[in-house]
C-alpha positions as CSV (number, residue, x, y, z in Angstrom):
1,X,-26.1,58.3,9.6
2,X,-26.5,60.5,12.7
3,X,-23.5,62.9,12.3
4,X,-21.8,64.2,15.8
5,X,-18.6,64.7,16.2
6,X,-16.6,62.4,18.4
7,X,-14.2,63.0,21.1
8,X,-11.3,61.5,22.1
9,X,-11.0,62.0,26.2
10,X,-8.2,64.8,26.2
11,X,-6.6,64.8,29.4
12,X,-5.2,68.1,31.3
13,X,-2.1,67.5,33.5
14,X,-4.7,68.4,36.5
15,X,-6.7,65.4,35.9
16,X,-4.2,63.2,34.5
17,X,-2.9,61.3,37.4
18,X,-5.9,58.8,38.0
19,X,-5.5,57.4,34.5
20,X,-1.4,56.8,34.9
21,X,-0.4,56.3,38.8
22,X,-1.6,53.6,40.8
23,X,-3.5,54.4,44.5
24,X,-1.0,53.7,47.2
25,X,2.0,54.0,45.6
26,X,4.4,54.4,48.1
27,X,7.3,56.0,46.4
28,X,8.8,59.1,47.2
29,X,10.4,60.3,43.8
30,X,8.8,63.5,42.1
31,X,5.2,64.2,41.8
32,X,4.5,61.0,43.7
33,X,3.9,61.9,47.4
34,X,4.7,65.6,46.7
35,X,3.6,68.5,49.1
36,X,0.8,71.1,47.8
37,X,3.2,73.9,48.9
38,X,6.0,72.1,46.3
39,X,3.8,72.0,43.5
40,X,5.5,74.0,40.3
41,X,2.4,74.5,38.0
42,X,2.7,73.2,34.3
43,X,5.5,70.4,35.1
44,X,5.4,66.8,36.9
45,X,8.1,64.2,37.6
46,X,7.8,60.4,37.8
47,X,9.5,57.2,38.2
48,X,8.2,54.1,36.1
49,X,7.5,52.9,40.0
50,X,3.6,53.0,40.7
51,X,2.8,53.5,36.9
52,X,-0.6,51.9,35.8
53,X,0.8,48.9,33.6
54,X,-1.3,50.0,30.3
55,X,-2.3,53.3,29.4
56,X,-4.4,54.9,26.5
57,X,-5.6,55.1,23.9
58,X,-5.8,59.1,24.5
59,X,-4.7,63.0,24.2
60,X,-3.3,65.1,26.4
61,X,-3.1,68.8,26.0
62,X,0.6,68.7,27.4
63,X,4.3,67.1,26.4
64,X,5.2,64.3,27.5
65,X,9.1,62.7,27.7
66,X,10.1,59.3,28.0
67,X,13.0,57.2,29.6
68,X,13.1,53.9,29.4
69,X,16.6,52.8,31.7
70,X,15.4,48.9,32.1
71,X,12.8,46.3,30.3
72,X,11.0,47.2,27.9
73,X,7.1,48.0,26.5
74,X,4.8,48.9,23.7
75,X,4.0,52.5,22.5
76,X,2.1,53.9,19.8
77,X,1.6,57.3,18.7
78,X,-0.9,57.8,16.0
79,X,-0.9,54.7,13.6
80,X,3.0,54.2,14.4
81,X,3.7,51.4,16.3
82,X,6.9,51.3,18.9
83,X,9.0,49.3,21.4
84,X,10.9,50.8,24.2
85,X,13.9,49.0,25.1
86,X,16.7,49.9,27.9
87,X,18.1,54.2,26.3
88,X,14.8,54.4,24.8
89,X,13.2,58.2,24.4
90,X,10.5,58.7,23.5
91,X,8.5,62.3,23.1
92,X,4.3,63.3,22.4
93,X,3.1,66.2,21.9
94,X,-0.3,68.1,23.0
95,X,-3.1,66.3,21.1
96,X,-1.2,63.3,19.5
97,X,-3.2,59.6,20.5
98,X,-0.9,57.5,22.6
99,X,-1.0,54.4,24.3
100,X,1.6,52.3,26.6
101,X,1.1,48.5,27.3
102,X,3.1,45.0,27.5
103,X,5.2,46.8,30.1
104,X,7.8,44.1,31.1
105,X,8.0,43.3,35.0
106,X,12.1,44.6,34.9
107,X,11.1,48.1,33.2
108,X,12.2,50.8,34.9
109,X,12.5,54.5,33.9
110,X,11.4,58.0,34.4
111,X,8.7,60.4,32.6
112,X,8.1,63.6,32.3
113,X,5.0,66.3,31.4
114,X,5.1,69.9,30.9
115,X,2.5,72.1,29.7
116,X,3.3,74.0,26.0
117,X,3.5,77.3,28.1
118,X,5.9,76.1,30.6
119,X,9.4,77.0,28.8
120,X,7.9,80.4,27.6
121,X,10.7,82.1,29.5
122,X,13.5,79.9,27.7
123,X,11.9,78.9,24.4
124,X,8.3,80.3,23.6
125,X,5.5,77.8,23.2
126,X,5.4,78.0,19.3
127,X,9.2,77.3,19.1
128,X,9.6,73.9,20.7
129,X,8.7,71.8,17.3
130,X,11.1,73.9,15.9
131,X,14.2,73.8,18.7
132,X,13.6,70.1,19.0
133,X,13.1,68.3,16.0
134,X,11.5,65.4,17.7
135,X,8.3,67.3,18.6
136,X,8.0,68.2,15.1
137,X,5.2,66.7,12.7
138,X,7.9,65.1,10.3
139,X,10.5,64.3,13.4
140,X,11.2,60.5,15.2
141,X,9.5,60.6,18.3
142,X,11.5,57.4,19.5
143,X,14.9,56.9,19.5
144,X,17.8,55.5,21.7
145,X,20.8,56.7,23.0
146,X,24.5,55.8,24.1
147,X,24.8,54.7,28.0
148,X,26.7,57.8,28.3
149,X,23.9,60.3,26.8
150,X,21.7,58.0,29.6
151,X,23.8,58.8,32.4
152,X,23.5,62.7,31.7
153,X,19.9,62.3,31.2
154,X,19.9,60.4,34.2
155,X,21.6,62.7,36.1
156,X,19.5,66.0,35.2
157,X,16.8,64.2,36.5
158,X,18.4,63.6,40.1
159,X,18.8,67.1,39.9
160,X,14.9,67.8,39.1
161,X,13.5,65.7,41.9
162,X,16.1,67.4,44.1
163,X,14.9,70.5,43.2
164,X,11.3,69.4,43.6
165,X,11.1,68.0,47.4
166,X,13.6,71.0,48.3
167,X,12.1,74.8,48.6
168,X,14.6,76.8,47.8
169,X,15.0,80.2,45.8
170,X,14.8,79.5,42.2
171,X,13.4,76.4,42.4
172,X,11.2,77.0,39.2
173,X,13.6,79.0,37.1
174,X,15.8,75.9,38.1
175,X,13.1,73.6,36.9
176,X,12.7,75.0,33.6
177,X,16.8,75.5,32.7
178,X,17.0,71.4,33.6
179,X,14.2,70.6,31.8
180,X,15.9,72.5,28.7
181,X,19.4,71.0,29.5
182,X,17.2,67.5,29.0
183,X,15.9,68.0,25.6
184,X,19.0,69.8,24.4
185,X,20.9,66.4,25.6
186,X,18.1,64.6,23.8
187,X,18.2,66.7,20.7
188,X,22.5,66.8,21.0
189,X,21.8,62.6,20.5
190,X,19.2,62.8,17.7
191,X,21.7,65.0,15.5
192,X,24.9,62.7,16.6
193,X,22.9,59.5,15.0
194,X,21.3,61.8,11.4
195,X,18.0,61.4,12.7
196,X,17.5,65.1,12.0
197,X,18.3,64.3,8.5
198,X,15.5,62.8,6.5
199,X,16.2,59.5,5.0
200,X,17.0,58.8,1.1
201,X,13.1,57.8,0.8
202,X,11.3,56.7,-2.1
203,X,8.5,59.3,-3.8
204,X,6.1,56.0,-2.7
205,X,7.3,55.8,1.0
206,X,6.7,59.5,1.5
207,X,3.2,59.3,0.3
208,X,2.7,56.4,2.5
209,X,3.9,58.8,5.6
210,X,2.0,61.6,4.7
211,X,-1.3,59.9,4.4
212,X,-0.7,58.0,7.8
213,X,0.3,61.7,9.7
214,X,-2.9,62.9,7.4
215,X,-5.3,60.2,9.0
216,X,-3.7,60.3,13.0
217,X,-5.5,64.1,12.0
218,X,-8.8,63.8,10.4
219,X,-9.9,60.2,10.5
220,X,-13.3,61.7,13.0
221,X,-14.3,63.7,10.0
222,X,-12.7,61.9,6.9
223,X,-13.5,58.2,7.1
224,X,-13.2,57.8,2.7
225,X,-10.1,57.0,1.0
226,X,-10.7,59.7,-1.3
227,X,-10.6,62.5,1.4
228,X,-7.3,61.7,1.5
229,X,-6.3,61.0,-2.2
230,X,-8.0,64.2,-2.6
231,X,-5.5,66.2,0.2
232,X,-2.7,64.2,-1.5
233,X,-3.7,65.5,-5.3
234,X,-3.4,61.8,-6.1
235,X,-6.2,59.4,-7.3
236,X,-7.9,57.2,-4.7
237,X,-6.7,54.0,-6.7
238,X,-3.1,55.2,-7.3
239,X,-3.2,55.8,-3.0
240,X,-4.5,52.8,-2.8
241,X,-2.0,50.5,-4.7
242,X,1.0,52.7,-3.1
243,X,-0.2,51.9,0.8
244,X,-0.7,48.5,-0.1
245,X,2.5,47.9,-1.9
246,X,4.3,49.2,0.4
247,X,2.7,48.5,3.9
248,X,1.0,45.5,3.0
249,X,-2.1,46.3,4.6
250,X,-4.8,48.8,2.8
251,X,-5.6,52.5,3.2
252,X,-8.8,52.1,4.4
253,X,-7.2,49.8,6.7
254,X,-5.5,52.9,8.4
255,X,-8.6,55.0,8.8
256,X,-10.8,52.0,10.3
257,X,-7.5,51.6,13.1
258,X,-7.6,54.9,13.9
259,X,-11.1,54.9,14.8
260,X,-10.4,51.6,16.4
261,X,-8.2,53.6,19.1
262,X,-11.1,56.6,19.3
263,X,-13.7,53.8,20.1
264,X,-11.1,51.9,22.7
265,X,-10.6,55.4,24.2
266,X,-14.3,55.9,24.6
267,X,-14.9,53.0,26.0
268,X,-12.1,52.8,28.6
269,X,-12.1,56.9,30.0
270,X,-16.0,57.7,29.7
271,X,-19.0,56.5,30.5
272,X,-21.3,56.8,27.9
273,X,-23.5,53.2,27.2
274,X,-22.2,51.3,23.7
275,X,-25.1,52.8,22.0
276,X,-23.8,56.4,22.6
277,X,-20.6,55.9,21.5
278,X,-21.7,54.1,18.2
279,X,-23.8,56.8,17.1
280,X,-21.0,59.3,18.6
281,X,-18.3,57.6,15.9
282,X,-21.1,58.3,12.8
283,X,-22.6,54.4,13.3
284,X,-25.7,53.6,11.7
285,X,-27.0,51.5,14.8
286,X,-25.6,50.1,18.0
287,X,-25.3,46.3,15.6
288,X,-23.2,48.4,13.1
289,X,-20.3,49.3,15.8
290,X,-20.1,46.1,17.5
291,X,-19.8,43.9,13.8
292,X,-16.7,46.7,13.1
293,X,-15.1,46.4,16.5
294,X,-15.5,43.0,16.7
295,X,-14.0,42.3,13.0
296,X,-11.0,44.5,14.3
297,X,-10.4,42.9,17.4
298,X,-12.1,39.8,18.4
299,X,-14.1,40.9,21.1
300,X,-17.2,43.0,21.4
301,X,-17.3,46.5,22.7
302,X,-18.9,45.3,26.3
303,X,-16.3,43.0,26.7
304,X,-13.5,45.0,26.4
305,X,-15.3,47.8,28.7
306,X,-15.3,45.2,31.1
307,X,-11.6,44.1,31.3
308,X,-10.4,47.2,31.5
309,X,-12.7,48.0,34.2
């Protein structure tokens, strides 16, 4: 096998607005339609109005927040698998794999993405995991909240667009003290429900957790269940039998859907031809990729290129 290393498309916040707004959206709110001279570096504001209706698989080297006040869609992080409703939160960090599709035509919410450096004057970049839980490794990225926690979310927000189209003195010190009100509101509701209290979980149910979090990681250069039995100081047939008893699906399953979303990302943000990308993601030949995408998904690799084109 030809080995080079893959790349997932890892998006900046400078070159991130192609692959989530739509052209011509007319909508005033936040980054939208925003003025050069009202630009805050490291920090943008959306509504849900204009959004691309499916987005990802990718990275992005920033954080990302999530408010779902209407409808509802699909997120995944990693090999987790989620569904916004109306309260929803959700939160990525720099580098995680996301995607957001099946967007319902009532949704309606707001998002938010800050660079890792942009709270330095509040929290230091190495600290936010640790402030708020649900940044962290071993945290729940997706939660909802009460329709009161909503409405001070809500409102913080008003308060950050009216801060944005305004030029005023402060403006980004302001930015950055609402944008820490937010998450502490967010992290205020993840300790109110125990979510910062790890579940009563079986010894098999936290192996099964650890070796999907270990695989969202290394699946580009570990593609054998026994990397991961290995980093787990278990055998590759006891790892085995616990992901299957207890997902229903099998290990090597995992590591074959996580280079599923690397090979959907490839194909969607670049443009390197079908052959590239197969040899790219350690492929034998061009036939090799196609038989695994199409076993995965039911489509071949130039079709799905072509609808999302």
């Amino acid at each position: 096998m030809k080995n080079k290393k893959a790349d997932i498309p890892r998006y900046s916040l400078d070159r991130f607005r192609p692959v989530h707004r739509q052209d011509g959206s007319t909508t005033p709110f936040g980054y939208n339609q925003i003025g050069e001279v009202k630009v805050i570096d490291g920090f943008e504001l959306y509504s849900s109005e204009g959004l691309i209706s499916s987005t990802g698989p990718l990275k992005s080297a920033f954080y990302r927040i999530s408010i779902t006040v209407y409808g509802t869609l699909d997120m995944s992080i990693g090999l987790e698998a989620y569904k916004h409703q109306p309260r929803t939160l959700s939160f990525t960090s720099p580098n995680q794999i996301f995607s957001k599709n099946n967007i319902s035509r009532d949704a309606f919410g707001y998002y938010i993405l800050f660079n890792p450096d942009f709270l330095n004057d509040i929290l230091p970049a190495v600290k936010v995991a640790e402030e708020f839980p649900f940044y962290d490794t071993t945290g729940t990225p997706v939660f909802q909240i009460s329709d009161q926690e909503l409405s001070s979310i809500t409102d913080l927000i008003i308060h950050m667009d009216s801060e944005l189209q305004q030029h005023r003195t402060g403006r980004e010190k302001a930015m950055k003290m609402y944008l820490y009100l937010l998450l502490l509101e967010a992290k205020r509701s993840y300790e109110r429900q125990g979510l910062e209290i790890s579940p009563a979980t079986s010894d098999h149910h936290a192996l099964v957790t650890r070796f999907r979090k270990l695989v969202s990681v290394h699946y580009l250069a570990k593609r054998q269940v026994s990397d991961y039995a290995q980093l787990l100081s278990v055998s590759p047939n006891y790892l085995n039998r616990v992901i299957k008893d207890t997902t229903g699906s099998t290990a090597s399953a995992s590591i074959k859907e996580m280079l599923l979303q690397e090979a959907r990302s490839l194909l969607r943000y670049t443009d390197q031809t079908i052959s590239e990308i197969a040899y790219k993601l350690d492929f034998s030949d061009p036939a090799s990729f196609n038989r695994f995408f199409r076993t995965l998904t039911a489509e071949t690799p130039l079709t799905y290129r072509n609808r999302h084109h």
